[in-house]
N, C-alpha and C positions, 0 to 999 in steps of 0.2 A: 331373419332367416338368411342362409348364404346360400348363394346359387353357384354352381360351376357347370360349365360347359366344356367337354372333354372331347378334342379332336372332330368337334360334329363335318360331319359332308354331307353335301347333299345336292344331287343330281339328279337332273333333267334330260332323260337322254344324255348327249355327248357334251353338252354344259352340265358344268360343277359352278352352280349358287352359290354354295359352301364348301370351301376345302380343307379342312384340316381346323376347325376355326378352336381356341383354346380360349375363356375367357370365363374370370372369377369375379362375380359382384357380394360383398361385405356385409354383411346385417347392415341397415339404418343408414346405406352407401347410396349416392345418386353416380351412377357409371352410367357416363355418355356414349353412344355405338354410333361413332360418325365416319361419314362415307357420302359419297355420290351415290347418286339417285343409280338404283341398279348395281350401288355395291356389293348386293346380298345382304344387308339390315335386314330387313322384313322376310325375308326368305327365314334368316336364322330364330328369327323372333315366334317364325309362323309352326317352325320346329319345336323351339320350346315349349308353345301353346296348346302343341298336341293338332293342328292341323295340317303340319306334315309329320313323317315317319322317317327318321334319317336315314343315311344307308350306313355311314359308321357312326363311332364314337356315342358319349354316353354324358345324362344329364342328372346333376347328384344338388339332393336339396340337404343342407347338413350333412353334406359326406356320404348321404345314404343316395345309391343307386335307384331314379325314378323311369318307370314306362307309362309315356301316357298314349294311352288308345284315341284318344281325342281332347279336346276342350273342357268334355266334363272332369274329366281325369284330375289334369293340370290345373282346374280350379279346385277340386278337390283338396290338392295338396298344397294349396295356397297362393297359386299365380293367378296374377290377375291382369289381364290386358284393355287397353285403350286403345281401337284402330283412329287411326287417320278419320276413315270414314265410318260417323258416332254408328251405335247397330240403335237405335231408338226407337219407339216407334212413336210418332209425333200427336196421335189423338189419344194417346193414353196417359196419364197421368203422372209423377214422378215415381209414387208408390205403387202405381204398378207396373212403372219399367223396371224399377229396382227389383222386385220380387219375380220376375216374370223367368219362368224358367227352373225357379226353388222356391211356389208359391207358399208361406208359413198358412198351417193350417189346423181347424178346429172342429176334431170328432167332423172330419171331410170338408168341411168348410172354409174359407178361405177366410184368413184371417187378414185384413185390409190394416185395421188398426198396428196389429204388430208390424205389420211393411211399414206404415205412417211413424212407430214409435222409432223403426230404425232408422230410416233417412234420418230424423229431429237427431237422434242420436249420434249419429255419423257427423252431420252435417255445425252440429253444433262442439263437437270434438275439434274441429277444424277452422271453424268459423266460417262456412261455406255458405249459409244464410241463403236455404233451400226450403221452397213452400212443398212439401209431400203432395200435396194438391193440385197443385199448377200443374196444368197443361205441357206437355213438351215443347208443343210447337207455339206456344208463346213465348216460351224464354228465349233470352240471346242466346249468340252463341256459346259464349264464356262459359254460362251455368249450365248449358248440355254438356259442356264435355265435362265440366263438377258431377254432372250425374252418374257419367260414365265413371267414373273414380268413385262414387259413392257405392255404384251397383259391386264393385271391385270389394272394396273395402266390406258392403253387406255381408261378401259369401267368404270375409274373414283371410283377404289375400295379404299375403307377408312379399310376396316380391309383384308391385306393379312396372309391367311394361305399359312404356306411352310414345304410340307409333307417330312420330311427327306430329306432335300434339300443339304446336301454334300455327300448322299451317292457314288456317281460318280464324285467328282471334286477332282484334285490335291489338297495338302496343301495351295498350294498359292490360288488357285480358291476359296477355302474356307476361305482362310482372304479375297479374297476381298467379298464375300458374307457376311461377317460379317459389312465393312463396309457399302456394300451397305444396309444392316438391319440399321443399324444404323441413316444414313442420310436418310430410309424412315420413321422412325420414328421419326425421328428430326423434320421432316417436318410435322409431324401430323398424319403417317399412323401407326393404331393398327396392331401389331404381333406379331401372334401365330407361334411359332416356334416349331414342335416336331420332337421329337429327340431320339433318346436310348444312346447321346453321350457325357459322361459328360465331356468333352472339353471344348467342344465347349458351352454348356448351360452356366460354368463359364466364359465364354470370352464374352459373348454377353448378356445374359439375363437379365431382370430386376428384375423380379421375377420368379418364378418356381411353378408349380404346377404336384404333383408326382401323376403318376397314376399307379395301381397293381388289376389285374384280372377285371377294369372295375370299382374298387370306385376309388375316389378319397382318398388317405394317408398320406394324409400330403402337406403344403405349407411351402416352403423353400428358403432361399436367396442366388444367385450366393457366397457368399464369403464362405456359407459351403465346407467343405472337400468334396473329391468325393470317399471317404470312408462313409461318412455320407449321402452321396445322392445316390449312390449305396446302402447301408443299405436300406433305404425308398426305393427303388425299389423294391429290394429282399425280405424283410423281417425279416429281417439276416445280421450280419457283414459276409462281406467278402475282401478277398484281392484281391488287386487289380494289386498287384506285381506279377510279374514271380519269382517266385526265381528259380536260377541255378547257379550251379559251372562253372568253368571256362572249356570248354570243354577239353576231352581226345581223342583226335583224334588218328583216327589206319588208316590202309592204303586208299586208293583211294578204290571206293567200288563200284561207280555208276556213269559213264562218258556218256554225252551227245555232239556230237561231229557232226557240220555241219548240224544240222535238220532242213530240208525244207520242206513243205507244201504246197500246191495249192489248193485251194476251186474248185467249180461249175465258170467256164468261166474266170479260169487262178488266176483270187485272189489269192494273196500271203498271207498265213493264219502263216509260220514262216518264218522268213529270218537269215538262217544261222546258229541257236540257239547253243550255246557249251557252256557246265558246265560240274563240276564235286563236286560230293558229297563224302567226305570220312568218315570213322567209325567215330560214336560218335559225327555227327557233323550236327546243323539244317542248311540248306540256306532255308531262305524263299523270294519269289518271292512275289514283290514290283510291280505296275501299277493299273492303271485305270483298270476299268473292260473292256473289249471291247479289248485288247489290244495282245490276243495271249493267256490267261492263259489257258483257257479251252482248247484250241485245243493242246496247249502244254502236260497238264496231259493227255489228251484223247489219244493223241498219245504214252504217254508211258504205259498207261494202254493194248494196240492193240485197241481199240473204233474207230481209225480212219486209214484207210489205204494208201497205198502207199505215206508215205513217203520217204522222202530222207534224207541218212545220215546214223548215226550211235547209238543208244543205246546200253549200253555195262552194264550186272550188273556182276561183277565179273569175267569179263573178255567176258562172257557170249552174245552173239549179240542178243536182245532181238526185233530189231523194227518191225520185219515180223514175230512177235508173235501175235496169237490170244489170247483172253482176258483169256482164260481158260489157256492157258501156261506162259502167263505173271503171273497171281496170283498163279500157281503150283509153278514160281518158287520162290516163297518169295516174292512178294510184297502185300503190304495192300495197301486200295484204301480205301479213304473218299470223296467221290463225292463231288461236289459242289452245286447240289441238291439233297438230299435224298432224297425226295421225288419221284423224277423223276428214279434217279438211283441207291439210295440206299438202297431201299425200297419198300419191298410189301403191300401195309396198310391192304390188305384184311386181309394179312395172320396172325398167332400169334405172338408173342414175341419169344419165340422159333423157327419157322418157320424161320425167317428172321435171328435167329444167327447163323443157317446153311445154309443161301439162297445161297451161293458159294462154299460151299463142301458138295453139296449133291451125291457127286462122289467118291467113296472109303471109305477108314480112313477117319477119327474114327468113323463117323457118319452112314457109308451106306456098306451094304455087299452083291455087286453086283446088283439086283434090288431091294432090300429091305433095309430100315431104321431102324436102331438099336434106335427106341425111348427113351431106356432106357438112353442109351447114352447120346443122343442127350438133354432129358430133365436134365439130372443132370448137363449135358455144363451151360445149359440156366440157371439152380435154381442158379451156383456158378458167373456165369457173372450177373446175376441181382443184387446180392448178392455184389462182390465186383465191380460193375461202380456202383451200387444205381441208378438202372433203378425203378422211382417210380411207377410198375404197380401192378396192382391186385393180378396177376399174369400170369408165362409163357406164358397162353394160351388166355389173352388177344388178342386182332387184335393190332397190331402196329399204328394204322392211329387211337387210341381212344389218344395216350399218347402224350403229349406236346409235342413241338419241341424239348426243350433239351434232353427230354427223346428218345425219336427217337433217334438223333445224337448218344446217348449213348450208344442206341443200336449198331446203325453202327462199333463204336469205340469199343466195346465191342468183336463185330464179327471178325473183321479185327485186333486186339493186339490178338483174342485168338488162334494164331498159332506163330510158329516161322516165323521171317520173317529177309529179308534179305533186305530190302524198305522200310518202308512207306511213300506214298504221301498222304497230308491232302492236299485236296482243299475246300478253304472256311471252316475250320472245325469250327466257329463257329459263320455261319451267322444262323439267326432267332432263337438262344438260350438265354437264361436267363444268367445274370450274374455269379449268383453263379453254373453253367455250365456252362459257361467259364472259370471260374477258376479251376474245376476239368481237364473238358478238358486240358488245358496245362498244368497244373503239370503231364496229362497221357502222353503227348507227349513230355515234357523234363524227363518222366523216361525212353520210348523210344530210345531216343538219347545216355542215361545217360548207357545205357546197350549195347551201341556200334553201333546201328543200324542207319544206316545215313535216314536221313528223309528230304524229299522237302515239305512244307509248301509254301501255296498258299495262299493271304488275299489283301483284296482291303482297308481293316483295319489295317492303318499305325502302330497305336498301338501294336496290333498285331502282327506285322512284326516285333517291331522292341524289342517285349518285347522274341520272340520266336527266334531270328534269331542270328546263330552266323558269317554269312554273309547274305548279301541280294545282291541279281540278280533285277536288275530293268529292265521291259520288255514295250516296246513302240513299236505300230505298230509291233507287230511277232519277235523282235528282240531284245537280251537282250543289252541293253545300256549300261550296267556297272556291274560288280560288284565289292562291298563298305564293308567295314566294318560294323559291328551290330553298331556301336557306330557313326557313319556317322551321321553329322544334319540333322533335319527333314530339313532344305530352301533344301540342296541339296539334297535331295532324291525326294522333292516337284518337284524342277526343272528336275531333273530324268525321272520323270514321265510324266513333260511334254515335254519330247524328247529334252530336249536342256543337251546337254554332255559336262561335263568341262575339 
């Protein structure tokens, strides 16, 4: 089936998502929609799906002019979408996620069986090698989101969309998504693939269509550099390299030894975890998300309590520290959400680059705030991270994601520290903030200060890391050298230890 997309727009108030967007995918074509986080990808995607309503422009399946009122619509006429986030529901079976919604049925009854013959059938069309019967929430991740594409394929879709569909699968998970892209398009089925990952667009794509602030900028073909399709992203050359020296390691600085965890009804949340971080040296932490990261930094930040075991910074026993003595005593924290936890959006630009020393020096003299202070911190941090705002006393929640994060980074590098842990430090940023970002955090390293680096972004890991901890299920599995294969760090990840 061919899809087009004619002029779509689509606004929000006085932001336009979508401006004018024009873009044609080919029967049996895999067309990649790559862009920055916030480029309008998903916005456009969420149009065609039928869960938005454009304000202009017009979407033709074969030529022929379609309205879809919603989701039922759009699948109707053959689209079929994969969110990011699976819609599953985890105690229900595969047979009846698939059917869930277009129960097949008999003289009123629910026919289970024909669900079960179709998965087998789907699933063995493809080689996808899907029990009808299993459990959701026993399989990995890999075979959830096969399911997702199975339920697609069930209701007979000719064009699937798949919204950032490796962002939770191991290496290896994601070659076999690529073949299974592959063989549905062989077979005839149109797809949209978006992505912010230019990997993966060169390994699979047919064509490319770049998207920035919502126009479309350009059309481009998998064998460009991912210097030149970064470019077209950004607007701007950028590198794509880490560059760093070979590390100058100084003593043992930061030991993690035996940390265990228990959630709500005994869940094992770490099992056993032990590292150690010396001067001058990154480890970043490798796994799936889901896997212990968060509760791992939360726990050394004090965010989560009673655990077991040992954090030691400088000899120092920090685990029955609360959050206000753990950052007293040297550590920066890059949350994995700043939004949630890094960040006040009411407040200003300044507000937020004191949000954790509004207690003493330099900033506060008993109950009163030294503004003067505090705004010439803010004018020289805007200043040298190139936080693109108005100014100081903008709200934090007006300025971009990467601008946000810079904030964070800005706050947290501007004391001495004797730590820092970035978690996730740079999901939902722009490229060319990603690349400041880590040249900020190999100056970090580069100045003695040992640093944990957390990324579910292999890349990432392995471009910042001068070892990597691989962590599966609460437990770190290994750790490998920076220069370790992606197969083995892929299979790392997926808990099998060699």
């Amino acid at each position: 089936m061919k899809l087009e997309l004619r002029g779509i727009t689509k606004r929000f108030g006085s932001l336009v998502a979508n401006d004018a967007i024009d873009l044609v995918v080919e029967p049996g074509q895999i067309h990649a929609l790559l862009g920055e986080n916030g480029a309008g990808k998903s916005t456009l995607m969420n149009v065609l799906f039928g869960l938005y309503q454009p304000d202009e422009g017009e979407i033709l399946l074969d030529d022929v002019p379609q309205h879809f009122a919603g989701p039922g619509a759009a699948m109707a006429a053959g689209i079929g979408m994969v969110h990011q986030h699976f819609m599953l529901i985890p105690v229900f079976t595969v047979a009846e996620n698939v059917m869930l919604g277009h129960e097949p049925s008999k003289l009123g009854v629910i026919d289970l069986p024909e669900a079960r013959r179709r998965v087998r059938e789907i699933s063995d069309r493809f080689g996808f090698d899907i029990d009808p019967d299993a459990l959701v929430e026993d399989l990995p991740v890999g075979l959830q989101q096969r399911v997702e594409i199975v339920k697609s394929l069930s209701r007979d879709a000719r064009v699937l969309v798949l919204d950032e569909p490796t962002a939770v699968l191991t290496p290896q998970e994601t070659d076999e998504l690529m073949t299974t892209m592959r063989a549905l398009a062989d077979a005839g089925t149109s797809i949209v693939f978006i992505t912010h990952k230019l990997r993966e667009v060169k390994a699979v794509a047919d064509t490319i269509t770049v998207i920035r602030l919502g126009k479309v900028v350009g059309e481009a073909s998998p064998t460009e550099s991912t210097d030149e399709l970064a470019a077209l992203m950004v607007g701007r050359d950028v590198s794509l390299t880490v560059e760093k020296d070979a590390p100058k390691l100084g003593e043992e600085a930061f030991v993690v030894e035996g940390l265990t965890l228990f959630g709500p009804g005994g869940t094992l949340l770490l099992d056993d975890v032990t590292f150690s971080i010396r001067e001058g040296e990154v480890l970043a932490i490798a796994g799936v998300q889901g896997n212990g990261q968060t509760e791992l930094t939360e726990t050394i930040v004090g965010l989560r309590e009673k655990a077991i075991g040992s954090i030691r910074l400088y000899g120092t026993e920090i685990i029955d520290a609360n959050v206000r003595q753990v950052l007293d005593s040297g550590v920066g924290f890059v949350p994995e959400d700043r939004k949630v936890d890094g960040l006040v959006a009411e407040f200003s630009v300044a507000e937020n680059l004191m949000l954790d020393r509004s207690v003493g020096a330099p900033f506060a003299k008993g109950a009163a705030i030294d503004f003067a202070r505090r705004d010439a911190f803010a004018d020289d941090a805007i200043a040298e991270f190139d936080i693109r705002t108005p100014d100081r006393e903008t709200l934090v929640g007006r300025l971009s994601g990467g601008n946000q994060q810079k904030v964070v980074l800005a706050r947290e590098l501007g004391r001495e520290l004797k730590l820092l842990v970035a978690s996730q430090p740079t999901r939902g940023v722009d490229v060319g903030s990603i690349e400041f970002i880590h040249e900020r955090i190999v100056e970090v390293r580069d100045s003695g200060v040992p640093v944990l680096v957390v990324s579910t972004e292999l890349d990432e890991v392995i471009a910042l890391a001068d070892r990597i901890a691989v962590m599966y299920r609460g437990a770190i599995i290994d750790i490998v050298p920076a220069d370790t294969p992606r197969e083995q760090l892929g299979r790392l990840m997926a808990g099998v230890h060699e």
